[in-house]
Every structure is written in C-alpha cells, then in structure tokens.
N, CA, C and O atoms as CSV, one atom per row, in Angstrom:
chain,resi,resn,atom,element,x,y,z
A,1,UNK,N,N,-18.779,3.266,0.314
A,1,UNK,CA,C,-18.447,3.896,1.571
A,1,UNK,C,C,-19.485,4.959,1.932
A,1,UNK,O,O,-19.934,5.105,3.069
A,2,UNK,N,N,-19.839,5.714,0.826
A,2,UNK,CA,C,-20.981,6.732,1.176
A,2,UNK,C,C,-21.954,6.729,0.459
A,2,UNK,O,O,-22.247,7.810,-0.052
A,3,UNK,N,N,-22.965,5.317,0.097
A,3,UNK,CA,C,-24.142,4.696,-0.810
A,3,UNK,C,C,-24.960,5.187,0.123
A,3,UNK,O,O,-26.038,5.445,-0.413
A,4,UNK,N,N,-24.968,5.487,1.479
A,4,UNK,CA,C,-26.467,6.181,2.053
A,4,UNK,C,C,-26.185,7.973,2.287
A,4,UNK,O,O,-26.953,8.841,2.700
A,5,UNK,N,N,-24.856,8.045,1.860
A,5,UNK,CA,C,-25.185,9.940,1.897
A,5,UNK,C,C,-26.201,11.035,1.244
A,5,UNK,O,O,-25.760,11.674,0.289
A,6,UNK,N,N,-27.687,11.330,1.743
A,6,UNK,CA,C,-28.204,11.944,0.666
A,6,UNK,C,C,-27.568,13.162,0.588
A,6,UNK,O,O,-26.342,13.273,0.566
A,7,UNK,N,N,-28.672,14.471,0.526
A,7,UNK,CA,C,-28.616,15.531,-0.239
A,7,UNK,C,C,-28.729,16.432,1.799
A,7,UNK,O,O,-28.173,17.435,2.246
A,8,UNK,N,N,-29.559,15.570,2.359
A,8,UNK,CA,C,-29.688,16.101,3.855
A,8,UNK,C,C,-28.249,15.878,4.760
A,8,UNK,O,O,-27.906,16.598,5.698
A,9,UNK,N,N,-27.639,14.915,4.332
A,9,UNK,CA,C,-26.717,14.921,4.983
A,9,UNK,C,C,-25.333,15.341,4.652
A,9,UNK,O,O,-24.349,15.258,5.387
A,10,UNK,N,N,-25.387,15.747,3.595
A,10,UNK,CA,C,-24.308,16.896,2.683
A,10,UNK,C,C,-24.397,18.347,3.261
A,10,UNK,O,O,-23.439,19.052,3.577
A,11,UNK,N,N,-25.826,18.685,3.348
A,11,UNK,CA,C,-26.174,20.058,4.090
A,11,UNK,C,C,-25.722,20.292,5.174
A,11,UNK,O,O,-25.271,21.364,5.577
A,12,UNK,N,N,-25.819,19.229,5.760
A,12,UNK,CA,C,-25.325,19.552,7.539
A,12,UNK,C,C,-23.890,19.388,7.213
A,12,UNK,O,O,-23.279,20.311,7.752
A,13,UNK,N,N,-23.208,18.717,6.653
A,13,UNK,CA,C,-21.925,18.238,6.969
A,13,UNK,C,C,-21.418,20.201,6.092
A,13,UNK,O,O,-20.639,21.000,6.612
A,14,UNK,N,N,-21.866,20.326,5.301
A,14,UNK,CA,C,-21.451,21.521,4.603
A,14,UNK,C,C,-21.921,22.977,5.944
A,14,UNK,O,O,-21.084,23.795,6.326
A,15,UNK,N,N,-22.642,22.970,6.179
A,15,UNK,CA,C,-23.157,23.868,7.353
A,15,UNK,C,C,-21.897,23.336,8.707
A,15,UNK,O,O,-21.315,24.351,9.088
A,16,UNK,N,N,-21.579,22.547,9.174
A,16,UNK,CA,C,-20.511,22.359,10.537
A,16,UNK,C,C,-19.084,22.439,9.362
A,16,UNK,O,O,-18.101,21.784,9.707
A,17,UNK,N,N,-19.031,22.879,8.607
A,17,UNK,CA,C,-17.856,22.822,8.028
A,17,UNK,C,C,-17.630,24.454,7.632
A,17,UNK,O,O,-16.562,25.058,7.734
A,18,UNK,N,N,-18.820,24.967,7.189
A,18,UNK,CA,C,-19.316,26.898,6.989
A,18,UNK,C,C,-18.617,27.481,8.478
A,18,UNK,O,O,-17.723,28.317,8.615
A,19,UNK,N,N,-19.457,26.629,9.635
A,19,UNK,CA,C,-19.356,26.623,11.359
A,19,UNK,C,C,-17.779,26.864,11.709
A,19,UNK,O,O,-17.264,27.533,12.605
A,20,UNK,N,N,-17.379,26.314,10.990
A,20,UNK,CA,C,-15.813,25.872,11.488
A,20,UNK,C,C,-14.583,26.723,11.268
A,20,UNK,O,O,-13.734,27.258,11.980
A,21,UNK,N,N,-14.860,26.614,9.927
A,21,UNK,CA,C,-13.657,27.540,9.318
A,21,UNK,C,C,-14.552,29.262,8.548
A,21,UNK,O,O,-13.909,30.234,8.151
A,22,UNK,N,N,-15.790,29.173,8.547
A,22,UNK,CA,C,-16.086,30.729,8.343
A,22,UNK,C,C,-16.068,30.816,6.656
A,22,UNK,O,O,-15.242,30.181,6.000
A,23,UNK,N,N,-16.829,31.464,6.199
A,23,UNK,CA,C,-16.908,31.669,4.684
A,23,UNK,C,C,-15.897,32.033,4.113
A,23,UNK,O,O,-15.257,31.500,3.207
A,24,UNK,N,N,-15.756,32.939,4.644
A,24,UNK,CA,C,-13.831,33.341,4.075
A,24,UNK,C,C,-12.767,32.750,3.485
A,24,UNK,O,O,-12.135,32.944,2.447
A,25,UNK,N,N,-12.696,31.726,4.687
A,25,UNK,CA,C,-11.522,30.759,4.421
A,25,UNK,C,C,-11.626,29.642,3.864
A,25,UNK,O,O,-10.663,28.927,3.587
A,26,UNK,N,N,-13.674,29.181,3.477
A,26,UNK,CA,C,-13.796,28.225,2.488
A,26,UNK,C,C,-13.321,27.932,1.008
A,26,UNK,O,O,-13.566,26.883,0.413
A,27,UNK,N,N,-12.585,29.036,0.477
A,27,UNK,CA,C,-11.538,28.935,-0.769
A,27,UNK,C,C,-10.525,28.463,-0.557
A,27,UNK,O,O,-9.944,27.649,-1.275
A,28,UNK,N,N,-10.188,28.877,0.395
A,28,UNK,CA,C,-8.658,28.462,0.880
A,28,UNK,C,C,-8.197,26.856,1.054
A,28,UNK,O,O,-7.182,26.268,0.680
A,29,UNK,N,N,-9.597,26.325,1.916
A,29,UNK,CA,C,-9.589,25.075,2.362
A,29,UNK,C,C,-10.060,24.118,1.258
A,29,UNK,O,O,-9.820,22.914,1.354
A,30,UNK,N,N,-10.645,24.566,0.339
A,30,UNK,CA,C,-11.326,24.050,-1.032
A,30,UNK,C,C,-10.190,23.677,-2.039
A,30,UNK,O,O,-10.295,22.799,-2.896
A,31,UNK,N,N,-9.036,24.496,-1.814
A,31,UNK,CA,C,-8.093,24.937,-2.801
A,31,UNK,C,C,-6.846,24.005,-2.494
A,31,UNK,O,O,-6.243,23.241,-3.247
A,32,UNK,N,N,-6.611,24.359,-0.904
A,32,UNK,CA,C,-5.956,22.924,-0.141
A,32,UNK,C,C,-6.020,21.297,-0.064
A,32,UNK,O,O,-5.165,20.412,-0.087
A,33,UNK,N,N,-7.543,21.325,0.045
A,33,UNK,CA,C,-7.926,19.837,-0.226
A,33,UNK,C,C,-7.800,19.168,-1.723
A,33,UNK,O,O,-7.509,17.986,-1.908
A,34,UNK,N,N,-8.120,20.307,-2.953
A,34,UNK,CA,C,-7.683,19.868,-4.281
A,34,UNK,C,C,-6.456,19.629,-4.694
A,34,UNK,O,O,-6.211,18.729,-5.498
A,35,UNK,N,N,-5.375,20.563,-4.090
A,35,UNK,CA,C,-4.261,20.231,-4.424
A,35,UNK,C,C,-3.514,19.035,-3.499
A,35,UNK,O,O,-2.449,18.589,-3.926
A,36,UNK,N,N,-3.825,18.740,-2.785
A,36,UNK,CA,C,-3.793,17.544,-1.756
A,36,UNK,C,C,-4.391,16.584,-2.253
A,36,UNK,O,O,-3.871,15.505,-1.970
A,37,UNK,N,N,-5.352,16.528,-2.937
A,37,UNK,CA,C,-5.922,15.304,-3.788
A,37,UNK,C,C,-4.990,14.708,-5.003
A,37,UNK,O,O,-4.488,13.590,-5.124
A,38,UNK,N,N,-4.941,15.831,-5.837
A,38,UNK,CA,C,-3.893,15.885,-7.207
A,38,UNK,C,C,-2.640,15.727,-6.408
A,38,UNK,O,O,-2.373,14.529,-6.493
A,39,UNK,N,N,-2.115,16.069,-5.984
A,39,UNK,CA,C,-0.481,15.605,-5.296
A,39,UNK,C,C,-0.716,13.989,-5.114
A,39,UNK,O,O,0.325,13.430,-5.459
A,40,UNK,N,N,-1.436,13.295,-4.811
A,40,UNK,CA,C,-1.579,12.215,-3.899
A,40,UNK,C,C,-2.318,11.203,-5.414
A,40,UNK,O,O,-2.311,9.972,-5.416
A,41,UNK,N,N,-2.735,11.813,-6.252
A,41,UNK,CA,C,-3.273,10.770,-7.050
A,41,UNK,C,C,-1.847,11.044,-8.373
A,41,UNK,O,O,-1.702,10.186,-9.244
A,42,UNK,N,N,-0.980,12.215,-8.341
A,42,UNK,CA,C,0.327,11.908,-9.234
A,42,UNK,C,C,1.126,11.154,-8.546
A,42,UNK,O,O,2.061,10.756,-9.241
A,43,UNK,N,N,1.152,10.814,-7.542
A,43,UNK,CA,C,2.151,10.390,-6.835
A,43,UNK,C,C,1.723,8.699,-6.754
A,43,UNK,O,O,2.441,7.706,-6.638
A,44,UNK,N,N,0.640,8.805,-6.837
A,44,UNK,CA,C,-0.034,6.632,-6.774
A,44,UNK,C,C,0.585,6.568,-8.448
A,44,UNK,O,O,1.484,5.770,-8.711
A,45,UNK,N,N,-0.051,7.577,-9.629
A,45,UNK,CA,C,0.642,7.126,-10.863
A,45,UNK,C,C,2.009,7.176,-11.231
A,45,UNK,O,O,2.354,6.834,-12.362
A,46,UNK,N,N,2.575,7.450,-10.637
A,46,UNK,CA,C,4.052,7.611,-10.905
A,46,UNK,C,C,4.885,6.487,-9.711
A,46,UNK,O,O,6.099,6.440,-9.513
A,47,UNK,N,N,3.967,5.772,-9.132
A,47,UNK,CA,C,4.316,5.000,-8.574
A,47,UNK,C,C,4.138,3.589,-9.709
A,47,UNK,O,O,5.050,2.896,-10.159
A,48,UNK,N,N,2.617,3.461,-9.972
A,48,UNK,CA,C,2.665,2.830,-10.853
A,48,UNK,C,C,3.124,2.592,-12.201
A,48,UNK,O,O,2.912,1.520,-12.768
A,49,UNK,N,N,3.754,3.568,-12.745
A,49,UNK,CA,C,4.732,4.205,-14.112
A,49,UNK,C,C,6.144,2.947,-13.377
A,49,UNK,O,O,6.479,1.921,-13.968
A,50,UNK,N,N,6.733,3.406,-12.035
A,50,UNK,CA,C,7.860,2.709,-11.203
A,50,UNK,C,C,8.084,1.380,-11.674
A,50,UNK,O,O,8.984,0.812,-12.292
A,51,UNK,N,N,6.733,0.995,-11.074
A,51,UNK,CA,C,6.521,-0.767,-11.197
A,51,UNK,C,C,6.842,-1.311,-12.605
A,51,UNK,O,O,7.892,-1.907,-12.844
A,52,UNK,N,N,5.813,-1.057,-13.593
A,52,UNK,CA,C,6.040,-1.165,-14.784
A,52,UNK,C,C,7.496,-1.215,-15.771
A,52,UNK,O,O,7.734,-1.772,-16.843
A,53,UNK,N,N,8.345,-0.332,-14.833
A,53,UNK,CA,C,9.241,0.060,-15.433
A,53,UNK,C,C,10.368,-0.785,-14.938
A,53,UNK,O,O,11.262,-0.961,-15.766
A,54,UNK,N,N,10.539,-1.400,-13.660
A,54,UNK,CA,C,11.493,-2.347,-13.332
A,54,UNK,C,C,11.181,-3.685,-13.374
A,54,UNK,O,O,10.121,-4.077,-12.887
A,55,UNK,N,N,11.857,-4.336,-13.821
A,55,UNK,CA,C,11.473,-6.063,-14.242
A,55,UNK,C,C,11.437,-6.419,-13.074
A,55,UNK,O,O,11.919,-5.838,-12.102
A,56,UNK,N,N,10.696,-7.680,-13.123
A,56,UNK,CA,C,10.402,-8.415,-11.725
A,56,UNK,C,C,11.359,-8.920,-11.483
A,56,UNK,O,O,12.161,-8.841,-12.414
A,57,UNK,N,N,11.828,-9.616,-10.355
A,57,UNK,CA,C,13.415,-10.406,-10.589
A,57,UNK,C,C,12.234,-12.437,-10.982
A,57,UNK,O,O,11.067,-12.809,-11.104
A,58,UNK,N,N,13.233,-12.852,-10.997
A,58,UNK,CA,C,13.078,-13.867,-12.006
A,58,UNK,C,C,12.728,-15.472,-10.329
A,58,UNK,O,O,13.390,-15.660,-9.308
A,59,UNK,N,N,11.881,-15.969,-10.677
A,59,UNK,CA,C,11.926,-17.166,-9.394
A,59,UNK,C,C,13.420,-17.970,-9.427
A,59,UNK,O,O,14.160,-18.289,-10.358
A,60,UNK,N,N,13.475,-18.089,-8.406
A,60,UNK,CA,C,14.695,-19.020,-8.401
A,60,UNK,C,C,13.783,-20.468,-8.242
A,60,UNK,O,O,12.576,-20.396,-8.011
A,61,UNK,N,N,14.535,-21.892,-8.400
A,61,UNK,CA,C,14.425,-22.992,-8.017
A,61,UNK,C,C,14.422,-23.331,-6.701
A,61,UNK,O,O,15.583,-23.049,-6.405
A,62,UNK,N,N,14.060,-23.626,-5.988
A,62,UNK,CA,C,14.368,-24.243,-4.560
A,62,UNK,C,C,15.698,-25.709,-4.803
A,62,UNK,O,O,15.894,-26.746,-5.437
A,63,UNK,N,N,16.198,-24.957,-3.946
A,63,UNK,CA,C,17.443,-26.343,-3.390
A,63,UNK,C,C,17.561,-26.819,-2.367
A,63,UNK,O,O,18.116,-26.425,-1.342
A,64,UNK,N,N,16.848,-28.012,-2.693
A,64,UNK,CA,C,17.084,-29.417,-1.854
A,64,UNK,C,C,18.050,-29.509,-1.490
A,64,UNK,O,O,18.906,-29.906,-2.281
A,65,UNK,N,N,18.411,-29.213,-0.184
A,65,UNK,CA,C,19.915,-29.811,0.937
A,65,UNK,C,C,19.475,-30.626,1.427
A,65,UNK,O,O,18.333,-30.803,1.850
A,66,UNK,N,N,20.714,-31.479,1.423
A,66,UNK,CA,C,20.630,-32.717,1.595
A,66,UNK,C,C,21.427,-32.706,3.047
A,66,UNK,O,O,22.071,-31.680,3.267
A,67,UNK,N,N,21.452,-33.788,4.107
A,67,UNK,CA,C,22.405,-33.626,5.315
A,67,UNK,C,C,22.687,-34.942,5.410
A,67,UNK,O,O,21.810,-35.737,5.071
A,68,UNK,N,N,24.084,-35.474,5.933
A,68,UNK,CA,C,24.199,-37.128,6.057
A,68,UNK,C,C,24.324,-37.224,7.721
A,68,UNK,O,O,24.920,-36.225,8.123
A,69,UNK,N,N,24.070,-37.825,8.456
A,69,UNK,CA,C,24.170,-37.990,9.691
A,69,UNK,C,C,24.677,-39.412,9.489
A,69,UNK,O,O,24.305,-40.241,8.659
A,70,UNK,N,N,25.615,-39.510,10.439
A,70,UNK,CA,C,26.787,-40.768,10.742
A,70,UNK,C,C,25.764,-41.402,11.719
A,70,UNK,O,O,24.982,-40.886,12.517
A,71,UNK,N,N,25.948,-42.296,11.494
A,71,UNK,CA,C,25.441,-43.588,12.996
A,71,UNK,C,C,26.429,-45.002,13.012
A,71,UNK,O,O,27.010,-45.437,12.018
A,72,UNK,N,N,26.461,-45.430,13.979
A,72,UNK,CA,C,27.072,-46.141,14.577
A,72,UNK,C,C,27.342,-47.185,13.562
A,72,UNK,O,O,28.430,-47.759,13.609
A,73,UNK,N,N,26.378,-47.536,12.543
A,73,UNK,CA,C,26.644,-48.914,11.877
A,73,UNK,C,C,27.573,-47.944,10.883
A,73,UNK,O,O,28.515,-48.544,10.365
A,74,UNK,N,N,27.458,-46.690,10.583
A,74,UNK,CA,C,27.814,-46.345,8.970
A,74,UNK,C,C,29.522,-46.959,9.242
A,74,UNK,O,O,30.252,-47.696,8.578
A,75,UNK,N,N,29.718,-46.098,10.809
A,75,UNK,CA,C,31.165,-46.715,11.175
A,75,UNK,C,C,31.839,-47.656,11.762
A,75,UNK,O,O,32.936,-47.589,12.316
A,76,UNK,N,N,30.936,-48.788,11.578
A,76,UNK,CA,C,31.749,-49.930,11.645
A,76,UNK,C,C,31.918,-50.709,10.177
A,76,UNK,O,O,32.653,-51.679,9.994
A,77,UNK,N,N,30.979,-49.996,9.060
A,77,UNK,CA,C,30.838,-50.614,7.943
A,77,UNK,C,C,32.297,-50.018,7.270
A,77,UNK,O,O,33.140,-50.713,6.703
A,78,UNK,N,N,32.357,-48.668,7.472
A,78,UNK,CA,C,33.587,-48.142,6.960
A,78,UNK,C,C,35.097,-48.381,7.256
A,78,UNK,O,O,36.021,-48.042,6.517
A,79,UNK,N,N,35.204,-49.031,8.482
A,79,UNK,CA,C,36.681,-49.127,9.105
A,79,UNK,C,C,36.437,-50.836,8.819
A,79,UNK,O,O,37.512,-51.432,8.747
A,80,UNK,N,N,35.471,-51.532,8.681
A,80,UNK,CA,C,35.998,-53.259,8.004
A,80,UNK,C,C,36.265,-53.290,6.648
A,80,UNK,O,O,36.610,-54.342,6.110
C-alpha cells in the first residue's frame, strides 16, 4: 500500500500534520492513535480466540424431495 513512500514524502506528510494540530498537541494525537491501534488489534484477537472456540456446526445432507403430480392416465389406471 505504501512501497513508494520515501523519506520526502514522510516529511511533508509529518510537516501538514505539525500544520494542523500544532506541536503541543502532537502527544496527545500520537497517544490517541496508539491506543486506537492496540484497542482494534485486541479486539481482531479476541475475535479470533471466539472462532476457535465455538465448533463449526456440522454439514447436513441435502434432501431430495420428491413431488408426484397426478395426470389423467394415473386416474384412469387407478379407478379400473
């Protein structure tokens, strides 16, 4: 996703981001985005812990229904 990001385009993106929110509050937002990361990557493993932990349910067979449709000969064969 980001195989052509160098080292020039980290600078700028880090400079409109300095721009934005101000030096100050770059801890804050540093501190936000980490714990927003870690919330979100316990929460994919403990999803996957979930899965693991409940059995799959089991395939059923498919059942062939069958239907009879009457026609005209079935009932004359049946009443002689």
């Amino acid at each position: 996703m980001f195989k052509n990001l160098g080292p020039m385009e980290l600078g700028i993106i880090l400079l409109i981001v300095v721009m934005i929110f101000g030096v100050g509050k770059l801890p804050e937002v540093g501190s936000a985005i980490g714990k927003s990361i870690r919330a979100f990557k316990k929460s994919q493993e403990s999803d996957d812990e979930e899965e693991e932990e409940t059995p799959k349910p089991k395939k059923r067979k498919a059942v062939k229904k069958t239907t009879t449709v009457k026609t005209p000969i079935d009932d004359k064969t049946q009443s002689a």
